[in-house]
PQR file of N, CA, C, O and H, with PARSE charges and radii, in Angstrom:
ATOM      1  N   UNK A   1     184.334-162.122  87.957 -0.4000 1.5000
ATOM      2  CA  UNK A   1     183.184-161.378  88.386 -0.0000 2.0000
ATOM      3  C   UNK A   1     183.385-159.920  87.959  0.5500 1.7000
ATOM      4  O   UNK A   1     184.364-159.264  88.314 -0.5500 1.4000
ATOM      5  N   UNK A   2     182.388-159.442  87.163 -0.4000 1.5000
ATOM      6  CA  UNK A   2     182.655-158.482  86.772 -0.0000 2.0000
ATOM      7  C   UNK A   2     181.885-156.901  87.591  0.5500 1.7000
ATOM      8  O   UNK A   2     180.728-157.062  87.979 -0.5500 1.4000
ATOM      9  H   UNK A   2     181.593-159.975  86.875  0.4000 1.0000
ATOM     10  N   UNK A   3     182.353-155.841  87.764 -0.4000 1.5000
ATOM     11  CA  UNK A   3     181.306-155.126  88.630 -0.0000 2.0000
ATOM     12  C   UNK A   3     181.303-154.256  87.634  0.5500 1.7000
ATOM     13  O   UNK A   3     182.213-154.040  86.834 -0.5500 1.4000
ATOM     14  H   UNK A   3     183.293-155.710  87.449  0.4000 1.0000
ATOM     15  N   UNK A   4     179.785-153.537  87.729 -0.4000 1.5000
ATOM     16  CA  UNK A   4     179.260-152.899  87.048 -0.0000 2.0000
ATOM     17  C   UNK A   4     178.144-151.965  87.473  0.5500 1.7000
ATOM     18  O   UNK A   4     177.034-152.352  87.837 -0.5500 1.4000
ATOM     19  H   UNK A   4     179.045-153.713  88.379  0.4000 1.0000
ATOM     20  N   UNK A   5     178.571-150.579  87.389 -0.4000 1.5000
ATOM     21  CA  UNK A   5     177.597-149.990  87.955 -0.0000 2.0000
ATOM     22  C   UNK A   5     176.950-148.989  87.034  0.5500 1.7000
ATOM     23  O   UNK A   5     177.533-148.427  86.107 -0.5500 1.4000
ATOM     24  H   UNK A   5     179.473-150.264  87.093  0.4000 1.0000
ATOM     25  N   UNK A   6     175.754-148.826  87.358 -0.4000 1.5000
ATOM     26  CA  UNK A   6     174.673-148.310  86.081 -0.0000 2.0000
ATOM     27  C   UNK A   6     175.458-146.590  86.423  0.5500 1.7000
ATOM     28  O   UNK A   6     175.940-146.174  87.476 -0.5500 1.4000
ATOM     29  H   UNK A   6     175.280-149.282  88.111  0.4000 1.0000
ATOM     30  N   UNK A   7     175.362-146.091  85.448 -0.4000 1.5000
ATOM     31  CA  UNK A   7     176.073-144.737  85.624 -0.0000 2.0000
ATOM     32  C   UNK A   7     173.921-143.790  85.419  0.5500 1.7000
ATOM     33  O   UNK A   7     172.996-144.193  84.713 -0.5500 1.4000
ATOM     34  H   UNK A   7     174.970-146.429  84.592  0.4000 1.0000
ATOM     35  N   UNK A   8     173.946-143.038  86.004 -0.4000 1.5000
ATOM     36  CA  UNK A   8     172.830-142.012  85.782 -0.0000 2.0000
ATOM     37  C   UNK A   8     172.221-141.685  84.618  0.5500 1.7000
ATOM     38  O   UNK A   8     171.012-141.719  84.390 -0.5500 1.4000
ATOM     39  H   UNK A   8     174.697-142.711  86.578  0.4000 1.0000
ATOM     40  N   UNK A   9     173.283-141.301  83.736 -0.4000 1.5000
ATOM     41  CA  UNK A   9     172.924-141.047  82.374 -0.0000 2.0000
ATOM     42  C   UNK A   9     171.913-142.339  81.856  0.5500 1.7000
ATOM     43  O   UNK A   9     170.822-142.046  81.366 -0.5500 1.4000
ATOM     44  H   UNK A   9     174.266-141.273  83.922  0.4000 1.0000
ATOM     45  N   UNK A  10     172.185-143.304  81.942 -0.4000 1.5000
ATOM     46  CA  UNK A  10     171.701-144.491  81.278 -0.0000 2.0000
ATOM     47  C   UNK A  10     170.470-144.850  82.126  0.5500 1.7000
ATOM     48  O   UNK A  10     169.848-145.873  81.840 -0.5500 1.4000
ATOM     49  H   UNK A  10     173.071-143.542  82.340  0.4000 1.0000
ATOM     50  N   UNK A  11     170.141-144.201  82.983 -0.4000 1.5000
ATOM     51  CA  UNK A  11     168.854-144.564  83.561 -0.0000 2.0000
ATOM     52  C   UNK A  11     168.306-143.391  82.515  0.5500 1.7000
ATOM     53  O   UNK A  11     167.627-143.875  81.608 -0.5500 1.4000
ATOM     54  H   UNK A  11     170.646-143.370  83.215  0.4000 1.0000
ATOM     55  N   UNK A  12     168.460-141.989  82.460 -0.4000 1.5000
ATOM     56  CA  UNK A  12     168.045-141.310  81.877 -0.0000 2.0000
ATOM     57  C   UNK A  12     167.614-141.395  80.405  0.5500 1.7000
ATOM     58  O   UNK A  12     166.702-140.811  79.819 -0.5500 1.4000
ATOM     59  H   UNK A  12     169.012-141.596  83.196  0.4000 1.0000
ATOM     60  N   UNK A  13     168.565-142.328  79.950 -0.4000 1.5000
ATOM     61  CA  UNK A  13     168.441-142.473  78.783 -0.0000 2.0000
ATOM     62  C   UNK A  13     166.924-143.486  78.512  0.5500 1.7000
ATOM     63  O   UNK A  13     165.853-143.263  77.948 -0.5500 1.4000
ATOM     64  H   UNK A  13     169.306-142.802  80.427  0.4000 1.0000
ATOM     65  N   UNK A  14     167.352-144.348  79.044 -0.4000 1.5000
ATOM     66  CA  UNK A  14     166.176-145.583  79.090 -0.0000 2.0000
ATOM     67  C   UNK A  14     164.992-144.593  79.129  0.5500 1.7000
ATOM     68  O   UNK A  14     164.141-144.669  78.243 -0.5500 1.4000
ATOM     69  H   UNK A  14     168.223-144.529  79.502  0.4000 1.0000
ATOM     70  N   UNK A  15     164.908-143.844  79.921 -0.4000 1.5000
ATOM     71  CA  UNK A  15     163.416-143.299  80.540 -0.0000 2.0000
ATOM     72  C   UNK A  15     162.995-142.007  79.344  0.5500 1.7000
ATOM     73  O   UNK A  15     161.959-141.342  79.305 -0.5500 1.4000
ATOM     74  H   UNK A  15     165.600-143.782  80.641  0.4000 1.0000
ATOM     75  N   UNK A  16     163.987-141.958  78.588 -0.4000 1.5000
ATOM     76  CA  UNK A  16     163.336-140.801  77.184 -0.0000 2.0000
ATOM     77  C   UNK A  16     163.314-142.342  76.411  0.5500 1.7000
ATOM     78  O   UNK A  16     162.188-142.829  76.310 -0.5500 1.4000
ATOM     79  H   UNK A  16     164.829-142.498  78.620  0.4000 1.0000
ATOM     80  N   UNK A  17     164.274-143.020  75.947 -0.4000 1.5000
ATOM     81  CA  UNK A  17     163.247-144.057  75.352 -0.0000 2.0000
ATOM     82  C   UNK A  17     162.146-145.222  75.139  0.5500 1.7000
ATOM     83  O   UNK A  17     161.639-145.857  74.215 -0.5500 1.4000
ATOM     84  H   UNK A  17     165.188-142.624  76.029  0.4000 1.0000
ATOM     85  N   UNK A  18     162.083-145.126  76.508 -0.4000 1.5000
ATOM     86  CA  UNK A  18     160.916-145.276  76.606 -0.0000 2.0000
ATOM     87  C   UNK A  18     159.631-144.702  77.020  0.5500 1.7000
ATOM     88  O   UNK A  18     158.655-145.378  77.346 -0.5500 1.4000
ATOM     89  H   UNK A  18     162.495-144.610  77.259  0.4000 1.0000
ATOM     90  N   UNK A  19     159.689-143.178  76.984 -0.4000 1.5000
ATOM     91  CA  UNK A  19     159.023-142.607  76.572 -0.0000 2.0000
ATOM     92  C   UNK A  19     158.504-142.491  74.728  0.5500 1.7000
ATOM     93  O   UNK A  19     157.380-142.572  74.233 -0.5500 1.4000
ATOM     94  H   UNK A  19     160.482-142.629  76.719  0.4000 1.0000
ATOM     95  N   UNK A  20     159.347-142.357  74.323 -0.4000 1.5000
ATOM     96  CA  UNK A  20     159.491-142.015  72.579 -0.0000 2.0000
ATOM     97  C   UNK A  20     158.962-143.363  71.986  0.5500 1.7000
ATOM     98  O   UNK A  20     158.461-143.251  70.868 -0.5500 1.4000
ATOM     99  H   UNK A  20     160.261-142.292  74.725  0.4000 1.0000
ATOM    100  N   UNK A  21     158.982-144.623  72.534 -0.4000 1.5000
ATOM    101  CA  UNK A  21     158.324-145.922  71.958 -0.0000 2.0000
ATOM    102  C   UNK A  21     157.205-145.800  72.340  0.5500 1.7000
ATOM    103  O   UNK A  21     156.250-145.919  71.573 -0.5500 1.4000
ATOM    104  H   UNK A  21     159.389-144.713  73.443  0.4000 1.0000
ATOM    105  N   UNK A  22     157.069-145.507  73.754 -0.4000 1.5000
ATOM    106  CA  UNK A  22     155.113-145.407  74.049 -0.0000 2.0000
ATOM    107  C   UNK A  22     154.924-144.141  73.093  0.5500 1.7000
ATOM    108  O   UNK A  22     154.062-144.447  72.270 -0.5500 1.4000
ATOM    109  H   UNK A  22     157.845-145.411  74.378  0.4000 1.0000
ATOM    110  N   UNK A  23     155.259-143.197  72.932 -0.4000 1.5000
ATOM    111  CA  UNK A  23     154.281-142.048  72.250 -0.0000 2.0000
ATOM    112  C   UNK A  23     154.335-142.834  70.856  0.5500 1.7000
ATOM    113  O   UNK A  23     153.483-142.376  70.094 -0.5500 1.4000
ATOM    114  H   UNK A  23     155.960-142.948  73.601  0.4000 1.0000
ATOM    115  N   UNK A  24     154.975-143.735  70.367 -0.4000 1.5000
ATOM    116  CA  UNK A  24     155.251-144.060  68.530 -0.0000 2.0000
ATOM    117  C   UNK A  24     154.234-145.567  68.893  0.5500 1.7000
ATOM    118  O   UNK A  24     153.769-146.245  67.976 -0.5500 1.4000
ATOM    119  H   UNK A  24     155.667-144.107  70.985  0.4000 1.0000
ATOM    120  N   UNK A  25     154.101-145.774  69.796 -0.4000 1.5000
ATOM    121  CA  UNK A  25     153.211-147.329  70.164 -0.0000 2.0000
ATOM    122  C   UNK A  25     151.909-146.845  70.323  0.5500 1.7000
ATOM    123  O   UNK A  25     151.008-147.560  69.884 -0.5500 1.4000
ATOM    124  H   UNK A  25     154.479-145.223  70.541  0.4000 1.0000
ATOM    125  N   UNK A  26     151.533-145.491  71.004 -0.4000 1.5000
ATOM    126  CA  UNK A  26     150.128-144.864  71.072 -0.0000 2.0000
ATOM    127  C   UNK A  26     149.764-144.425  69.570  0.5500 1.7000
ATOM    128  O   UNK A  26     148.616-144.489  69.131 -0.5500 1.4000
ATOM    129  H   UNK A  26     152.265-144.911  71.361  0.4000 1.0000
ATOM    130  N   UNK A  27     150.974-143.930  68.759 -0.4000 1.5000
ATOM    131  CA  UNK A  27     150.021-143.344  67.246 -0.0000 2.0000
ATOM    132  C   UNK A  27     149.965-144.470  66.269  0.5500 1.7000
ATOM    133  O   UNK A  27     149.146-144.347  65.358 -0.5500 1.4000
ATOM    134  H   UNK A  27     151.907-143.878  69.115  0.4000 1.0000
ATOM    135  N   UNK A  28     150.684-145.524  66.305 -0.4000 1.5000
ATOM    136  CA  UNK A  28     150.443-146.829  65.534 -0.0000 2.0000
ATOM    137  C   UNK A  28     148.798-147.035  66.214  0.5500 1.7000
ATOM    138  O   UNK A  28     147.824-146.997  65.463 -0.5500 1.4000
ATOM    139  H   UNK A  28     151.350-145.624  67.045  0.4000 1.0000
ATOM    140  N   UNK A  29     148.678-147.209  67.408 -0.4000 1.5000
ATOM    141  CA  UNK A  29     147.293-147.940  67.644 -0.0000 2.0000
ATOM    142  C   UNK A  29     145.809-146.622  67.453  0.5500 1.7000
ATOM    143  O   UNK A  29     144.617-146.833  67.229 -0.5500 1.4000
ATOM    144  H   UNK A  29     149.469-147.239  68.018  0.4000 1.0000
ATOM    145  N   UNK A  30     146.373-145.638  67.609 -0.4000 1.5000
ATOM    146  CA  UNK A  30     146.088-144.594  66.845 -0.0000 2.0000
ATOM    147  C   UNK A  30     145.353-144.816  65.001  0.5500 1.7000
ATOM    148  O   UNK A  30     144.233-144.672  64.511 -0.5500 1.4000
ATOM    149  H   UNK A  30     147.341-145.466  67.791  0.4000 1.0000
ATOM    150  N   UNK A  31     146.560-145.180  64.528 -0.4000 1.5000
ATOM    151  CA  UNK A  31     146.290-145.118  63.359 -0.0000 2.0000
ATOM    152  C   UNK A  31     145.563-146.550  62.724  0.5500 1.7000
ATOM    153  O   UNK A  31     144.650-146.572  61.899 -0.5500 1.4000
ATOM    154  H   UNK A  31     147.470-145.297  64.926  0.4000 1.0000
ATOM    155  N   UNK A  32     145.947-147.219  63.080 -0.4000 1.5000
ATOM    156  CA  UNK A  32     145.295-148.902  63.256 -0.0000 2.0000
ATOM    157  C   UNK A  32     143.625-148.474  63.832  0.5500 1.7000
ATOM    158  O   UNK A  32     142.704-148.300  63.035 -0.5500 1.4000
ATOM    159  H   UNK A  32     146.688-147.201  63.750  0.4000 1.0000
ATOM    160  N   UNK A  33     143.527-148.400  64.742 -0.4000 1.5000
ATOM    161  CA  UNK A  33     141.949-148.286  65.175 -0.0000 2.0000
ATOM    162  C   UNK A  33     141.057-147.332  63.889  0.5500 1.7000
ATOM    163  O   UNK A  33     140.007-147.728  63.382 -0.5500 1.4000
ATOM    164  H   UNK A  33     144.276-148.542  65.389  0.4000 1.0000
ATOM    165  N   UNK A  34     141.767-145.995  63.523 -0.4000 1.5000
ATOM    166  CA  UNK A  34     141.507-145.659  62.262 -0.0000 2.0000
ATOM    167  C   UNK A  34     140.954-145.991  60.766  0.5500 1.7000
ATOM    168  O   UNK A  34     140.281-145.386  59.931 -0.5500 1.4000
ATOM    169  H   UNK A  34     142.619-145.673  63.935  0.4000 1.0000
ATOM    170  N   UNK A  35     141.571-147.238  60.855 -0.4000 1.5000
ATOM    171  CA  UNK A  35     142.105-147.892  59.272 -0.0000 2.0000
ATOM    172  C   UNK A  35     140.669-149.182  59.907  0.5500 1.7000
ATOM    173  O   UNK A  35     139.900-149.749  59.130 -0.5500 1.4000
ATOM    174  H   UNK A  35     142.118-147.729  61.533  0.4000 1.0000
ATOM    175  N   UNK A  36     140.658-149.362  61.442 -0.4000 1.5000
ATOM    176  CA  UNK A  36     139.690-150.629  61.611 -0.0000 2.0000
ATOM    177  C   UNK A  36     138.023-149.823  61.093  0.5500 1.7000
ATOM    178  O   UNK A  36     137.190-150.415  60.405 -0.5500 1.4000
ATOM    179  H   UNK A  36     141.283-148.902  62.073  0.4000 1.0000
ATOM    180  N   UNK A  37     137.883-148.634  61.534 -0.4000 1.5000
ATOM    181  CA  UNK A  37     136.754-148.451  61.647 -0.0000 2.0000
ATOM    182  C   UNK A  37     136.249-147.715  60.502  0.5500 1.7000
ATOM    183  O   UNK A  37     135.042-147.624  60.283 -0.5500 1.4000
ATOM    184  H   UNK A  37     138.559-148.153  62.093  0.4000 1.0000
ATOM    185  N   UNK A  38     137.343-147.067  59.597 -0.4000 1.5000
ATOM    186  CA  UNK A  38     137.044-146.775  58.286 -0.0000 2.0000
ATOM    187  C   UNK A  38     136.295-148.204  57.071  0.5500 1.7000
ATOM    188  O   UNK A  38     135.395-148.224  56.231 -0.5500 1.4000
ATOM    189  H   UNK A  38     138.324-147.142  59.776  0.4000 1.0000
ATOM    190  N   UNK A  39     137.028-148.958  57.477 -0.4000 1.5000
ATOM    191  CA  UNK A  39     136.684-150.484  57.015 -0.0000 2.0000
ATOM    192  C   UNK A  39     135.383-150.539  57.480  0.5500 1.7000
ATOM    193  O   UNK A  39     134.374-150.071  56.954 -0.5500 1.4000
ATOM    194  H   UNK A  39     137.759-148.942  58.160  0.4000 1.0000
ATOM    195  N   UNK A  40     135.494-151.135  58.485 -0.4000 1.5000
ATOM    196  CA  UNK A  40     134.403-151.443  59.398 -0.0000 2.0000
ATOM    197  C   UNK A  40     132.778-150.438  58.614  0.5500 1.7000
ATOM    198  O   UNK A  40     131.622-150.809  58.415 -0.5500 1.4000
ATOM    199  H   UNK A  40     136.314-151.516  58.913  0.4000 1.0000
ATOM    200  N   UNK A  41     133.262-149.532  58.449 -0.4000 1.5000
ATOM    201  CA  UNK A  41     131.651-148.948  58.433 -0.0000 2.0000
ATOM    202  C   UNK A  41     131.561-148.917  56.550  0.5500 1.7000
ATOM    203  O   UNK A  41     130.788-148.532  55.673 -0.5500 1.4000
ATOM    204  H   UNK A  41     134.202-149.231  58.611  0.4000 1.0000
ATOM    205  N   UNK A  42     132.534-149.409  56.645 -0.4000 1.5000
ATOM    206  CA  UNK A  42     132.109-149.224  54.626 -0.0000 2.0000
ATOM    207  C   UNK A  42     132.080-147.899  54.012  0.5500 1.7000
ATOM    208  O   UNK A  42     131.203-147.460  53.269 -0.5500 1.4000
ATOM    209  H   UNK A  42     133.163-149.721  57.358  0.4000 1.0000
ATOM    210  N   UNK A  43     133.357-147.194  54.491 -0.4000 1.5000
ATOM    211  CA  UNK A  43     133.248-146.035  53.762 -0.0000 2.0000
ATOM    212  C   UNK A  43     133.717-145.910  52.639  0.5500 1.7000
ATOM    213  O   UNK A  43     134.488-146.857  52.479 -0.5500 1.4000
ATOM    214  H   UNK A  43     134.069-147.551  55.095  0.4000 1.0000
ATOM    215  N   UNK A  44     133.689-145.017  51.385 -0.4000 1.5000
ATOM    216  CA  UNK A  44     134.502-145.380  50.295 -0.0000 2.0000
ATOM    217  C   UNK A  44     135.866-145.459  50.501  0.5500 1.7000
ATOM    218  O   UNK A  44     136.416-144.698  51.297 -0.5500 1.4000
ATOM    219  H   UNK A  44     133.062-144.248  51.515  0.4000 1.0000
ATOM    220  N   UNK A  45     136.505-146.333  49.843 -0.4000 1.5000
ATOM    221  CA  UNK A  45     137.828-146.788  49.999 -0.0000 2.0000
ATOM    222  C   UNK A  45     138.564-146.160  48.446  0.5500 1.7000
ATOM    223  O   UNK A  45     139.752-146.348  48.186 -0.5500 1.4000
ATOM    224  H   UNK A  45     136.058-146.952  49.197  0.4000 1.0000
ATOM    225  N   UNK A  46     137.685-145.462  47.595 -0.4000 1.5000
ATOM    226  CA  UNK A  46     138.641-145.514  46.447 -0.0000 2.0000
ATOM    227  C   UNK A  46     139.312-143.853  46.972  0.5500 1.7000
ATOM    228  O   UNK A  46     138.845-143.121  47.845 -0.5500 1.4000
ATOM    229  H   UNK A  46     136.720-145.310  47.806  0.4000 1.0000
ATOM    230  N   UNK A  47     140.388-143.643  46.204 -0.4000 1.5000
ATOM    231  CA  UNK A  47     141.725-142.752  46.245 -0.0000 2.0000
ATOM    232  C   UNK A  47     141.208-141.616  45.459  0.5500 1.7000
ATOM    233  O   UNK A  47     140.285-141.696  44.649 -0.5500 1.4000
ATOM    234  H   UNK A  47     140.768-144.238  45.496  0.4000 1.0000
ATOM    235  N   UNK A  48     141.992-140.359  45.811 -0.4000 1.5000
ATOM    236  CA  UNK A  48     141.873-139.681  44.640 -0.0000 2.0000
ATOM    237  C   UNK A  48     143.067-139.653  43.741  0.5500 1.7000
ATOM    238  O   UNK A  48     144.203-139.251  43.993 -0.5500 1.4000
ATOM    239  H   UNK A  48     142.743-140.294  46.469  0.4000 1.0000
ATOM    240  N   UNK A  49     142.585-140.156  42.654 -0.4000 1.5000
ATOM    241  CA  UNK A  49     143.745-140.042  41.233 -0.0000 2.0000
ATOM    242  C   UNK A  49     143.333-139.365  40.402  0.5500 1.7000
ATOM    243  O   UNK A  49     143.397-139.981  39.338 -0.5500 1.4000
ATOM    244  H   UNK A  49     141.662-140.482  42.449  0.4000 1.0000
ATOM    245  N   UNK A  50     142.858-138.236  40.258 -0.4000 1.5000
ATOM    246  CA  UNK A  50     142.344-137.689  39.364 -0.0000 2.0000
ATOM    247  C   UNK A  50     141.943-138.353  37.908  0.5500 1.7000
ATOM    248  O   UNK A  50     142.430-138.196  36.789 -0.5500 1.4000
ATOM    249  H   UNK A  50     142.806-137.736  41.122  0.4000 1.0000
ATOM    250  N   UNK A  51     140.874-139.145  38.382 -0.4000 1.5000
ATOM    251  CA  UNK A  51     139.764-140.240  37.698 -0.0000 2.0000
ATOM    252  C   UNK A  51     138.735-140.184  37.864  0.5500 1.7000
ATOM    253  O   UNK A  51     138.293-140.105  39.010 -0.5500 1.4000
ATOM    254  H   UNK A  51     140.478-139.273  39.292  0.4000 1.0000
ATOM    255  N   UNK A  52     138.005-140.201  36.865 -0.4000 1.5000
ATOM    256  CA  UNK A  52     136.262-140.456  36.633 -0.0000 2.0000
ATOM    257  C   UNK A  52     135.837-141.634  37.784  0.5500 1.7000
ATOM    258  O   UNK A  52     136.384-142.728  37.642 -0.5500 1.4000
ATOM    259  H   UNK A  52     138.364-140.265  35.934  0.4000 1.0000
ATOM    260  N   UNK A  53     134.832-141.458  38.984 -0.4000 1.5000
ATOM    261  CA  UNK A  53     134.599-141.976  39.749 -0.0000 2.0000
ATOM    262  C   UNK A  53     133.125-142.175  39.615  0.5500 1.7000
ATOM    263  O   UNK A  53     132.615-141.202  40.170 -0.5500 1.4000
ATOM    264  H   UNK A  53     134.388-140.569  39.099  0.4000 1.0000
ATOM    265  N   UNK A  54     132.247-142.915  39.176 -0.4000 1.5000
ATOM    266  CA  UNK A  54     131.641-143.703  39.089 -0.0000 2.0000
ATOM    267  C   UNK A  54     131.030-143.395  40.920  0.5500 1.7000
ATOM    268  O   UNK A  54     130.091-142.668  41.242 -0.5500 1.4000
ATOM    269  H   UNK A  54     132.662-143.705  38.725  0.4000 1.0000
ATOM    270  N   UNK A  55     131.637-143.950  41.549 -0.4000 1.5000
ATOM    271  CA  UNK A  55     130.231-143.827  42.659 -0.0000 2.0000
ATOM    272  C   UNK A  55     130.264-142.137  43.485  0.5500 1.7000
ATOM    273  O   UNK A  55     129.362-141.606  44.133 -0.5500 1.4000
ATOM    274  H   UNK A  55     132.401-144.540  41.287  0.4000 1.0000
ATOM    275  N   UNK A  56     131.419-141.695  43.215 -0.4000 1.5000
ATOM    276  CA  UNK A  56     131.013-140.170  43.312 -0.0000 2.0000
ATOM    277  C   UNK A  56     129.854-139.050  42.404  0.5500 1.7000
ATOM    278  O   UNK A  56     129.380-137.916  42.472 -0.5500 1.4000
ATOM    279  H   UNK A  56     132.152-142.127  42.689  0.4000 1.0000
ATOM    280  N   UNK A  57     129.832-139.967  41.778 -0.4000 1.5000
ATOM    281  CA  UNK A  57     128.908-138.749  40.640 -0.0000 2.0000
ATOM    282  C   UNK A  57     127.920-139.623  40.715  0.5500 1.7000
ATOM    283  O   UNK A  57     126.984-138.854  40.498 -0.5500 1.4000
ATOM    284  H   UNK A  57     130.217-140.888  41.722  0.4000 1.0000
ATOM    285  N   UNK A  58     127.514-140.490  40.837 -0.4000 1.5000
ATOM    286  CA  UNK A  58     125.936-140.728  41.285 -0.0000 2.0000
ATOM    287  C   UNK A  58     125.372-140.376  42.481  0.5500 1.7000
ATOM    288  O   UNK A  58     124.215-140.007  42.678 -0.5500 1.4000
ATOM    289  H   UNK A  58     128.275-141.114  41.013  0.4000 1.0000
ATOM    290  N   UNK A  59     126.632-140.570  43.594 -0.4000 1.5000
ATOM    291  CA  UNK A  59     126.249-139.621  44.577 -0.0000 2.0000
ATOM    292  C   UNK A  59     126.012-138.059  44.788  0.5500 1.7000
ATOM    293  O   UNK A  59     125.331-137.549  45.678 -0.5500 1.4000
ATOM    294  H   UNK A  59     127.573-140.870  43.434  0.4000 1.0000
ATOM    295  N   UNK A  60     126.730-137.399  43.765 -0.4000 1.5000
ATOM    296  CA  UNK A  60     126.326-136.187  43.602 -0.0000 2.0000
ATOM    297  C   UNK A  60     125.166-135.959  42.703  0.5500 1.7000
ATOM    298  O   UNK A  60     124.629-134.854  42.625 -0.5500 1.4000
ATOM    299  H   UNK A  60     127.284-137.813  43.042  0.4000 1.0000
ATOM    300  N   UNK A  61     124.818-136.879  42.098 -0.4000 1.5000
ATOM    301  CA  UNK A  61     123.217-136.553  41.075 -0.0000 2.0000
ATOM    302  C   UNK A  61     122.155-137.224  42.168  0.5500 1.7000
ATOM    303  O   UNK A  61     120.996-137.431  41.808 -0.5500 1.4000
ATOM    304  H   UNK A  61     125.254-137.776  42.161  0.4000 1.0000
ATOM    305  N   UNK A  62     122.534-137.512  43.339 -0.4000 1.5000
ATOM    306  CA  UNK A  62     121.384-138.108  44.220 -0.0000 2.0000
ATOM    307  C   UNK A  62     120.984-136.831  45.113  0.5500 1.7000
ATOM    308  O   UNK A  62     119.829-136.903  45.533 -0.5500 1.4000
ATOM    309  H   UNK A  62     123.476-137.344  43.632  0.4000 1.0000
ATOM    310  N   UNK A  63     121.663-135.725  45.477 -0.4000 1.5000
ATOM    311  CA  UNK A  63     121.700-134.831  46.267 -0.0000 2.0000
ATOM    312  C   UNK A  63     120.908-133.551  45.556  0.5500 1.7000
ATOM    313  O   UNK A  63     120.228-132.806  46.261 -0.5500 1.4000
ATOM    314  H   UNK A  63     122.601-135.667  45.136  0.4000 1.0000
ATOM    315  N   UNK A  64     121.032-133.334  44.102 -0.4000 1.5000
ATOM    316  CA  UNK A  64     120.433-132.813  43.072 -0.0000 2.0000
ATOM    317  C   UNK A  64     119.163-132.456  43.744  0.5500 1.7000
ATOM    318  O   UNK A  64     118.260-131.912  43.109 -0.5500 1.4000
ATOM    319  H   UNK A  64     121.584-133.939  43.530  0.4000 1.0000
TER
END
């Protein structure tokens, strides 16, 4: 039988990490809800690569 007693520190510890997983678990769902509703509404998805973009410049000759 082994005895074992939780020393203080290690409660302490637990309680900053699990703090630091909820704040890194809130900006994942953060960034996820982001990525859902950018989709979701059909916004343009292309990048900038410094490339001839095709639905940017018709959109800018529509505003003309």
């Amino acid at each position: 039988m082994t005895i074992r007693a939780e020393h203080e520190l290690h409660r302490r510890r637990f309680g900053r990490n699990l703090g630091v997983g909820l704040a890194l678990l809130a900006l994942a769902a953060v960034v996820f809800g982001l990525t859902i509703v950018k989709v979701e509404t059909g916004g343009s998805l292309e990048a900038f690569d410094h490339s001839y973009r095709p639905g940017l410049a018709e959109r800018a000759g529509e505003r003309r």
